[in-house]
Backbone bond lengths (Angstrom), bond angles and torsions (degrees), N, CA, C in turn:
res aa  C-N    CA-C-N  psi(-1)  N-CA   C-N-CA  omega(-1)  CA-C   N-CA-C  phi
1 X - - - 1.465 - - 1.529 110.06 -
2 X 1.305 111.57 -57.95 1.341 120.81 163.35 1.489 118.11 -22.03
3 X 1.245 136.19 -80.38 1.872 159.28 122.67 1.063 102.52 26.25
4 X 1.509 104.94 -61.77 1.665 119.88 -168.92 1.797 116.61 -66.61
5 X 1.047 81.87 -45.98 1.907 104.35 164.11 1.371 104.98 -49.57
6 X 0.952 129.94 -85.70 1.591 152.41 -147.64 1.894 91.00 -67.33
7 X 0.933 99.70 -65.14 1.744 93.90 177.37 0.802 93.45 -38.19
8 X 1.946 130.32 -87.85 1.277 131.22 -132.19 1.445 100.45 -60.01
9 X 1.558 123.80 -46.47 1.509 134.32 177.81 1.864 108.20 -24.77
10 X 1.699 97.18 -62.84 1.685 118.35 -175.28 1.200 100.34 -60.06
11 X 1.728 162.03 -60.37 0.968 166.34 89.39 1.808 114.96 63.74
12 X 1.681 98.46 -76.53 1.324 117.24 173.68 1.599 112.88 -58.40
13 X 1.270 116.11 -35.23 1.911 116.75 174.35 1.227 107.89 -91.84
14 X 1.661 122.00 -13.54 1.605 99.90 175.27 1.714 93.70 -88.28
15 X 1.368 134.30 -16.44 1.305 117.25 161.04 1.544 113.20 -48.76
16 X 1.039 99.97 -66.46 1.551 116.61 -166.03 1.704 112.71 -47.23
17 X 1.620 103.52 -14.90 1.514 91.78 -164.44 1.572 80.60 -102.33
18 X 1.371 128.38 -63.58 1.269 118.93 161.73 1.673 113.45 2.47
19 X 1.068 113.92 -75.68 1.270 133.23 -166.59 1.626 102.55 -45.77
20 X 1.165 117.62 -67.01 1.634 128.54 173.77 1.131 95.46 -54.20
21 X 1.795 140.48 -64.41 1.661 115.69 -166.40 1.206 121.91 -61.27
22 X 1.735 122.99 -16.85 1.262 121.59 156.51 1.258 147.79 -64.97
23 X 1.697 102.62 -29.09 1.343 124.23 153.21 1.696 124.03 -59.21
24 X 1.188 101.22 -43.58 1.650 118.82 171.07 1.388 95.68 -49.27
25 X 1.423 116.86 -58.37 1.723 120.13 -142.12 1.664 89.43 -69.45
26 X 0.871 109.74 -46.30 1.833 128.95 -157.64 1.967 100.05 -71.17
27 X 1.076 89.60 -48.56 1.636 108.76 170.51 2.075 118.74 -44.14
28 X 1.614 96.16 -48.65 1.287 109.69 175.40 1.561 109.03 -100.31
29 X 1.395 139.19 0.19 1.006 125.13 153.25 1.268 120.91 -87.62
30 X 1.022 140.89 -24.99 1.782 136.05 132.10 1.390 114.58 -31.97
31 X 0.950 90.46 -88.06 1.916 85.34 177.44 1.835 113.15 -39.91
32 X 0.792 115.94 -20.39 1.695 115.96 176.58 1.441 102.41 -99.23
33 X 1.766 130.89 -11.06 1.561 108.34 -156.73 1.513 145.76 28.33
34 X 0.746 148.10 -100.28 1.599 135.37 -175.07 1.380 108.66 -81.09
35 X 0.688 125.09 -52.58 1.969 145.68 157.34 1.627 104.92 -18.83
36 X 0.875 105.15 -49.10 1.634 136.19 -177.70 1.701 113.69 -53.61
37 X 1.732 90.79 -76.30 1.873 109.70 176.86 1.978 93.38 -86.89
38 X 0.652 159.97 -9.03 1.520 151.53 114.83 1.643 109.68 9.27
39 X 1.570 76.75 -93.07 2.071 98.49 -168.11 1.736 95.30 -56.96
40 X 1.003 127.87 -10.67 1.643 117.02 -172.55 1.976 98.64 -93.03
């Protein structure tokens, strides 16, 4: 049960960080405009 915790725990913050580097990414392709959706 313990195991089960701790995964799911590790899981939920690699969403979460995911989540922010996508925001980041999205964040600086605005701020860059075409340059931006280009490199993607």
């Amino acid at each position: 049960m313990l195991i089960h915790y701790k995964s799911s725990l590790h899981i939920e913050n690699a969403a979460q960080a995911n989540f922010q580097f996508a925001s980041l990414v999205l964040a600086l392709s605005h701020g860059r405009g075409d340059w931006g959706a280009g490199c993607l």
